[in-house]
N, C-alpha and C positions, 0 to 999 in steps of 0.2 A: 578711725572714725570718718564717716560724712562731712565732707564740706557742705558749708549750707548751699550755696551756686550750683552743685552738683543734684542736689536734690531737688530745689527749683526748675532745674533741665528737665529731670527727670519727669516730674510730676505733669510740667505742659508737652511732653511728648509721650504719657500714659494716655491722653484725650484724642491726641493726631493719632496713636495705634489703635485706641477703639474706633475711631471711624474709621480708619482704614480696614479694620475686622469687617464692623458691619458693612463698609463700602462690597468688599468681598463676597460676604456671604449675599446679601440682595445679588451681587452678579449669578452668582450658582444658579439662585432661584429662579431669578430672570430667564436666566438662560433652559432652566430645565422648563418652565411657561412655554419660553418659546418652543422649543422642541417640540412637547407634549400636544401644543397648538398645530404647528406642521405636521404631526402624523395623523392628528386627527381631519387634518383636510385631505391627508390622501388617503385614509381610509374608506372618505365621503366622496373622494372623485373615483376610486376602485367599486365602491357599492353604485353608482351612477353607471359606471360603463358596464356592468355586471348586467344592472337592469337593462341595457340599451340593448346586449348579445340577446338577451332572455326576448326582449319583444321581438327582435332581427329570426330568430327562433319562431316564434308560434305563425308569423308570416309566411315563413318558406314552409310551413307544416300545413300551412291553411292552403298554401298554393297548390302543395301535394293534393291534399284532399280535395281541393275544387276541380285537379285534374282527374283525378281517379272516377270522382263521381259525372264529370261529363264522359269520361271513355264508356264507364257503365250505362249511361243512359242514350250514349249511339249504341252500343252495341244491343241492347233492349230494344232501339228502335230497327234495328237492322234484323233484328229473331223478328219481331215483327211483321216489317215488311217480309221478309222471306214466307215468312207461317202466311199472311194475308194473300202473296202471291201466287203460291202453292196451293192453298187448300182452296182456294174460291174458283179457281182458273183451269190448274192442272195444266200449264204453259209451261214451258218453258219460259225463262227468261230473258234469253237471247235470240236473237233474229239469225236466221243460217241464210244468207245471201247467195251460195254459191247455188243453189237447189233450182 
């Protein structure tokens, strides 16, 4: 049989193990919060540098195009001059010095 002392122990150290259960489990939780919080910020600073490459992108595309369209429009202007030199004149272009 049970001593009664024995039981007594018992019973006020069935309350210190429930807290310490639930002390426990809140740590798990806690801990998985925090985790779940940490990935979710570096998912939020990976989608941020993500957009930053993407705008660093349509710049150097924009600068391509801004170049391409000035090459286009000297060389338009150089058929130009040529065509305007040519057909209005029938010169030559250059000067022969040695003549």
């Amino acid at each position: 049989m049970v001593q009664p002392i024995a039981l007594q122990d018992n019973l006020a150290k069935t309350q210190a193990v429930e807290r310490m259960n639930q002390i426990l489990k809140a740590q798990g939780e806690v801990g998985q919060q925090v985790v779940a919080s940490s990935l979710k910020e570096k998912a939020a600073a990976e989608m941020e540098r993500t957009k930053a490459s993407e705008k660093l992108d349509m710049v150097i595309i924009r600068n391509d195009d801004e170049e391409k369209q000035k090459k286009e429009k000297e060389e338009k202007r150089k058929k130009q001059q040529d065509s305007d030199g040519n057909d209005s004149d029938n010169k030559p272009r250059h000067l022969d010095l040695r003549g």
